[in-house]
PABA-356298 format. One record per atom (N, C-alpha, C): residue number from 1; chain; atom name; x, y, z. Coordinates in Angstrom, 3 decimals, padded with zeros to 6 digits. Layout:
<sites>
+-----+------+------+----------+----------+----------+
! pos ! unit ! site !       xx !       yy !       zz !
+-----+------+------+----------+----------+----------+
! NUM !    A !   CA !        X !        Y !        Z !
...
+-----+------+------+----------+----------+----------+
</sites>
This chain:
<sites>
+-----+------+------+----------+----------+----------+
! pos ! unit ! site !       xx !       yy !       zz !
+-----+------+------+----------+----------+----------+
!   1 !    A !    N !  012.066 !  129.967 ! -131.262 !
!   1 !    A !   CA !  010.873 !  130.312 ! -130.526 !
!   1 !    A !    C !  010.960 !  129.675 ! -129.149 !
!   2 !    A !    N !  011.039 !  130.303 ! -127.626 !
!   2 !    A !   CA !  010.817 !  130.178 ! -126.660 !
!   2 !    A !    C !  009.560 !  129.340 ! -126.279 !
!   3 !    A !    N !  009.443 !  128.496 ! -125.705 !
!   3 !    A !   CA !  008.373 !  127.560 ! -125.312 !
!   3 !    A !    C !  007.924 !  127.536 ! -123.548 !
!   4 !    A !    N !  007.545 !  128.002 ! -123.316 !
!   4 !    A !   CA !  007.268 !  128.152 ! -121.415 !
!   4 !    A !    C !  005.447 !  127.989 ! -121.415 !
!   5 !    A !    N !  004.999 !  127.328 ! -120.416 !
!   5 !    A !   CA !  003.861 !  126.879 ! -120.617 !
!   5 !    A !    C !  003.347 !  127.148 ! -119.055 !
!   6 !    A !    N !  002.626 !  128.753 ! -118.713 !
!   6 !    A !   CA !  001.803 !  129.243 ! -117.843 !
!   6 !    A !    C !  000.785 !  128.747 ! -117.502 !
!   7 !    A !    N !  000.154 !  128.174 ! -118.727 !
!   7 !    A !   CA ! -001.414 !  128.188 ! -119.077 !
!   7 !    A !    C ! -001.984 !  129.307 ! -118.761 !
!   8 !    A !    N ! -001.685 !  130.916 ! -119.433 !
!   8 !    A !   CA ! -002.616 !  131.572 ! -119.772 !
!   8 !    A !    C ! -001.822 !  132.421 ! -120.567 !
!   9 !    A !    N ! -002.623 !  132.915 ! -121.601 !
!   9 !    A !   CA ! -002.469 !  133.569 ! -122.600 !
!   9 !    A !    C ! -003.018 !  134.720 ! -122.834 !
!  10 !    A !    N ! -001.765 !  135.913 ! -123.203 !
!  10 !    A !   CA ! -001.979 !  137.154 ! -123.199 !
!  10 !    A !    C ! -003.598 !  137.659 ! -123.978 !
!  11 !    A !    N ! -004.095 !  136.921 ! -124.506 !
!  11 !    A !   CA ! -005.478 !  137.914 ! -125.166 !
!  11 !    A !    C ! -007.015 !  137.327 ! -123.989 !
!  12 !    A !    N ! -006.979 !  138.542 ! -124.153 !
!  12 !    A !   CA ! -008.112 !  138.699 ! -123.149 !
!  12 !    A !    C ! -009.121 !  137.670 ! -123.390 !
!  13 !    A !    N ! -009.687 !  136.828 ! -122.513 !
!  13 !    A !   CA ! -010.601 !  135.699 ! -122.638 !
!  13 !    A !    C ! -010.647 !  134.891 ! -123.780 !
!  14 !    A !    N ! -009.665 !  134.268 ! -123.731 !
!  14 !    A !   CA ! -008.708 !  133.200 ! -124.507 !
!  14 !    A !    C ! -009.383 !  132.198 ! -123.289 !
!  15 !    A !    N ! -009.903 !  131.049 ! -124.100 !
!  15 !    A !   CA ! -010.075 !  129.964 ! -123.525 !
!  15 !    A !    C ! -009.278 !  128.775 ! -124.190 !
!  16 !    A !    N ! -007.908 !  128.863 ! -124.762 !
!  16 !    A !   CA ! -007.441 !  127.760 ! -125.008 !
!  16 !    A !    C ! -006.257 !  126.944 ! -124.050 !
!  17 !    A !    N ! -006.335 !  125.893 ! -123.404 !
!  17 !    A !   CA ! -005.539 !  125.696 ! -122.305 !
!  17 !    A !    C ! -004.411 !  124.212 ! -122.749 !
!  18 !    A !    N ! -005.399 !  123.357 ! -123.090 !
!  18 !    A !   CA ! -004.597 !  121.988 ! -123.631 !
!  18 !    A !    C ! -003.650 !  122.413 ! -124.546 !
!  19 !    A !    N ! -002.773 !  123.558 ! -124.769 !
!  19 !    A !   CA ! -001.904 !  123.714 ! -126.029 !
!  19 !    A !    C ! -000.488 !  124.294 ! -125.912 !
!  20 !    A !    N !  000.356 !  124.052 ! -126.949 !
!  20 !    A !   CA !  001.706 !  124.613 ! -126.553 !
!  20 !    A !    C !  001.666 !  126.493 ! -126.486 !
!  21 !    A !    N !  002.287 !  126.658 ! -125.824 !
!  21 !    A !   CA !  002.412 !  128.474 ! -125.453 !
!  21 !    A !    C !  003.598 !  128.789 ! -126.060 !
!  22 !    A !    N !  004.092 !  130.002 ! -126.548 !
!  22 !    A !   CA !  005.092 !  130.777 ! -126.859 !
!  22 !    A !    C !  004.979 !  131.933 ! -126.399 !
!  23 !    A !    N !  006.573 !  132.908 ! -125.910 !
!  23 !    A !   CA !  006.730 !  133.386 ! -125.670 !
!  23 !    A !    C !  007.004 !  134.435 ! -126.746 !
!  24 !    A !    N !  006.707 !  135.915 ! -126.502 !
!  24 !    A !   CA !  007.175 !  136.579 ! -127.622 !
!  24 !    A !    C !  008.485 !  137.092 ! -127.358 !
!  25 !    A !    N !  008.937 !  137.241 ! -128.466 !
!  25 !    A !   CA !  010.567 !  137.381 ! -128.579 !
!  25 !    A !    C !  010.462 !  138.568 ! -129.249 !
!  26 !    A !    N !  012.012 !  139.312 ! -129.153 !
!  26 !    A !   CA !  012.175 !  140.699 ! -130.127 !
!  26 !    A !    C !  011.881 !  140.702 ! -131.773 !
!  27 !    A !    N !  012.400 !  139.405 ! -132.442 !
!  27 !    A !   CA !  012.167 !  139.347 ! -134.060 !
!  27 !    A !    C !  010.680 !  138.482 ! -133.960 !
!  28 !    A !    N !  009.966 !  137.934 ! -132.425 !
!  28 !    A !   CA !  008.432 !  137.795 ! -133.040 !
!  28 !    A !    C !  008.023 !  138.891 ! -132.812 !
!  29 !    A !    N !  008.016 !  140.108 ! -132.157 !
!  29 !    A !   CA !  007.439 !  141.270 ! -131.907 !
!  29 !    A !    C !  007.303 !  141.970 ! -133.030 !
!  30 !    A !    N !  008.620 !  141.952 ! -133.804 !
!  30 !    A !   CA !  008.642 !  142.480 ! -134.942 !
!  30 !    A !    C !  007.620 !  142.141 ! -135.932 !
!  31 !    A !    N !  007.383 !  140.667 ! -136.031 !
!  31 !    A !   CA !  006.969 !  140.160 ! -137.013 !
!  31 !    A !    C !  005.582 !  140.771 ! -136.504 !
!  32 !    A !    N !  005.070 !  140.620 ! -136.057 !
!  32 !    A !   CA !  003.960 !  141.460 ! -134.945 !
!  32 !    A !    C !  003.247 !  142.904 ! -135.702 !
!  33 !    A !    N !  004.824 !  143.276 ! -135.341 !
!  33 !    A !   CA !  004.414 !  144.942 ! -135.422 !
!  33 !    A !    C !  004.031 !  145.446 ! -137.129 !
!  34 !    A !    N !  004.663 !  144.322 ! -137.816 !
!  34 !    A !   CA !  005.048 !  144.461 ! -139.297 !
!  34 !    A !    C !  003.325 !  144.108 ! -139.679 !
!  35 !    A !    N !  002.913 !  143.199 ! -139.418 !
!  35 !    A !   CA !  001.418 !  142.311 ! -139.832 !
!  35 !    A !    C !  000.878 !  143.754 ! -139.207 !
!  36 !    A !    N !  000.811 !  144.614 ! -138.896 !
!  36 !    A !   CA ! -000.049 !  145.408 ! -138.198 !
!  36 !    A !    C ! -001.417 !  144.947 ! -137.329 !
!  37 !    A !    N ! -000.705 !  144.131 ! -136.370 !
!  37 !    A !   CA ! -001.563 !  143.787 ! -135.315 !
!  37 !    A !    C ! -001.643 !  144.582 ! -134.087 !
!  38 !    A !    N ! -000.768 !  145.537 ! -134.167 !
!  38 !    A !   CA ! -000.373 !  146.362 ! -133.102 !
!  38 !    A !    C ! -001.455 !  147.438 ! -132.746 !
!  39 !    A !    N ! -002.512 !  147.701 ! -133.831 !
!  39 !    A !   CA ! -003.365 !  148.250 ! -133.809 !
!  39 !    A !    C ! -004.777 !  147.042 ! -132.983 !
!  40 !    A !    N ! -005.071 !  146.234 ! -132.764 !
!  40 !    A !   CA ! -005.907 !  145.317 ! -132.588 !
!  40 !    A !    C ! -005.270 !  144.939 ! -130.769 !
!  41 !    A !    N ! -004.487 !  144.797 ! -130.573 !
!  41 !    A !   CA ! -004.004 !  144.285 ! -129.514 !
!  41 !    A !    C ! -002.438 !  144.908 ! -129.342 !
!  42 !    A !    N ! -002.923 !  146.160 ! -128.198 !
!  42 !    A !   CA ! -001.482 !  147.000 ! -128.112 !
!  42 !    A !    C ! -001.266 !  146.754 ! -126.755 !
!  43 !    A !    N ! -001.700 !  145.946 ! -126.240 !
!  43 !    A !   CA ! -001.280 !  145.275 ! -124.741 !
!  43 !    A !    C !  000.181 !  144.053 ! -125.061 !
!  44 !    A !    N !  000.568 !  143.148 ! -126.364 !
!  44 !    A !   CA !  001.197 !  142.416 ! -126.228 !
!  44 !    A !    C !  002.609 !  142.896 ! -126.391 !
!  45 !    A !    N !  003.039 !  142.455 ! -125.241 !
!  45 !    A !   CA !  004.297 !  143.014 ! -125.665 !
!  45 !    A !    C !  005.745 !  141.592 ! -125.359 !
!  46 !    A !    N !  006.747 !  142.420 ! -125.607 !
!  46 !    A !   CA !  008.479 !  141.600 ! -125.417 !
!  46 !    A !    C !  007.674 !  140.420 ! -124.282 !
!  47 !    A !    N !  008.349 !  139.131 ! -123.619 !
!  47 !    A !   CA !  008.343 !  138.453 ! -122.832 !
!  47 !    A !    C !  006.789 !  137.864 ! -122.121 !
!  48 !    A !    N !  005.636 !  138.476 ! -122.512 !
!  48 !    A !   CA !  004.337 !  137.774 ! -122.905 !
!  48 !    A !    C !  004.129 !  137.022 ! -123.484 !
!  49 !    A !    N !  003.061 !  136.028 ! -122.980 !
!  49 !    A !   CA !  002.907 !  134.532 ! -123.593 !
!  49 !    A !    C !  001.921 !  134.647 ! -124.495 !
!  50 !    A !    N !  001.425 !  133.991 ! -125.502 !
!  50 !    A !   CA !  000.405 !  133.586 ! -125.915 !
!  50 !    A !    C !  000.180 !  131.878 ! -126.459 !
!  51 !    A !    N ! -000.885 !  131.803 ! -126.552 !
!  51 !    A !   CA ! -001.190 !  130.078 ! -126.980 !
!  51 !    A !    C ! -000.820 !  129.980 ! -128.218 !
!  52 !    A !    N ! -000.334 !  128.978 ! -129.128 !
!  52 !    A !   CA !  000.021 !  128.279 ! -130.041 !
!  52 !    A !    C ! -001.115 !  129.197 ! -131.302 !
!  53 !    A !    N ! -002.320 !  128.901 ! -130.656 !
!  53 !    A !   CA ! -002.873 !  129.426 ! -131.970 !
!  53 !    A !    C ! -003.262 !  131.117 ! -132.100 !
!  54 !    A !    N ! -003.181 !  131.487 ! -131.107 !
!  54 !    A !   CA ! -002.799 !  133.183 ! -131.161 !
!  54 !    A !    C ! -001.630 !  133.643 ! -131.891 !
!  55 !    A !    N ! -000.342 !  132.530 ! -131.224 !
!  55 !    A !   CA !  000.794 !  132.982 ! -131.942 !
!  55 !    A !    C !  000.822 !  132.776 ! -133.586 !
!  56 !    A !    N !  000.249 !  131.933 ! -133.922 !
!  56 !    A !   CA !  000.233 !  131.908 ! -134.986 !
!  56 !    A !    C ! -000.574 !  132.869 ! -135.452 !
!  57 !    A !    N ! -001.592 !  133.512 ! -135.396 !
!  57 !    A !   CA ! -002.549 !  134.474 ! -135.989 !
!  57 !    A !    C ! -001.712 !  135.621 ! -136.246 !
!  58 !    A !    N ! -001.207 !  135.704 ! -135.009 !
!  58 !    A !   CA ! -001.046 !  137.558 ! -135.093 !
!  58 !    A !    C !  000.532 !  137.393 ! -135.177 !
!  59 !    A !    N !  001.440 !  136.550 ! -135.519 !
!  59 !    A !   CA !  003.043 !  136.518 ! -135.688 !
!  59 !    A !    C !  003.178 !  135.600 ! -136.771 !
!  60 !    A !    N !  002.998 !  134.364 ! -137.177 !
!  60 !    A !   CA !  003.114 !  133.738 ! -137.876 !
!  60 !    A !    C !  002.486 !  133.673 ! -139.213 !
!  61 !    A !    N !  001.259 !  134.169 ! -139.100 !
!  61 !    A !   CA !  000.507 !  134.196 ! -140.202 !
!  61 !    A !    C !  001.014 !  135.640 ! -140.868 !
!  62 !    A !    N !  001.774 !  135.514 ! -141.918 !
!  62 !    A !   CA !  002.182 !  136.401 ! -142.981 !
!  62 !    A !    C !  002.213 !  136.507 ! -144.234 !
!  63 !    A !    N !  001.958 !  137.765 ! -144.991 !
!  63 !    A !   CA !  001.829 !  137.519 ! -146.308 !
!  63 !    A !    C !  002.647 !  138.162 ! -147.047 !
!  64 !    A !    N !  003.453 !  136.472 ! -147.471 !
!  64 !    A !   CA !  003.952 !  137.000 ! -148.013 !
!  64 !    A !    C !  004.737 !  137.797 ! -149.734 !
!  65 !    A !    N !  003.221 !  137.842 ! -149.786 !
!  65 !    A !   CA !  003.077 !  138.604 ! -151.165 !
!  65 !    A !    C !  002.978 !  140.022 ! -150.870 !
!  66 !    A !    N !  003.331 !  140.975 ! -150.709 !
!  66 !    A !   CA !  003.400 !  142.133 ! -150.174 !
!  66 !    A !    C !  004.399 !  142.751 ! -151.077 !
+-----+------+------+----------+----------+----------+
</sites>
């Protein structure tokens, strides 16, 4: 996971600033596209940042009982 720290984060009126940022990558995009978040937020794309706890929502958080 890419780490670059803008301080701002791709979702629209995101007020989280004190936190680590990630960059999205091709296999987090994936992971992305798979959670079907792509429907909720079809603005994020390849090389966009988001904050630590976005990334985790919509890439990290998976289930994986499926």
């Amino acid at each position: 996971m890419k780490t670059k720290n803008f301080r701002l984060c791709s979702i629209t009126n995101c007020i989280n600033t004190n936190v680590r940022f990630c960059v999205i990558t091709e296999f987090a995009y994936e992971k992305y596209y798979k959670n079907k978040m792509l429907q909720a937020y079809p603005y994020i794309k390849i090389e966009k940042q988001l904050c630590y706890l976005h990334y985790y929502k919509l890439v990290e958080n998976v289930n994986y009982n499926q």
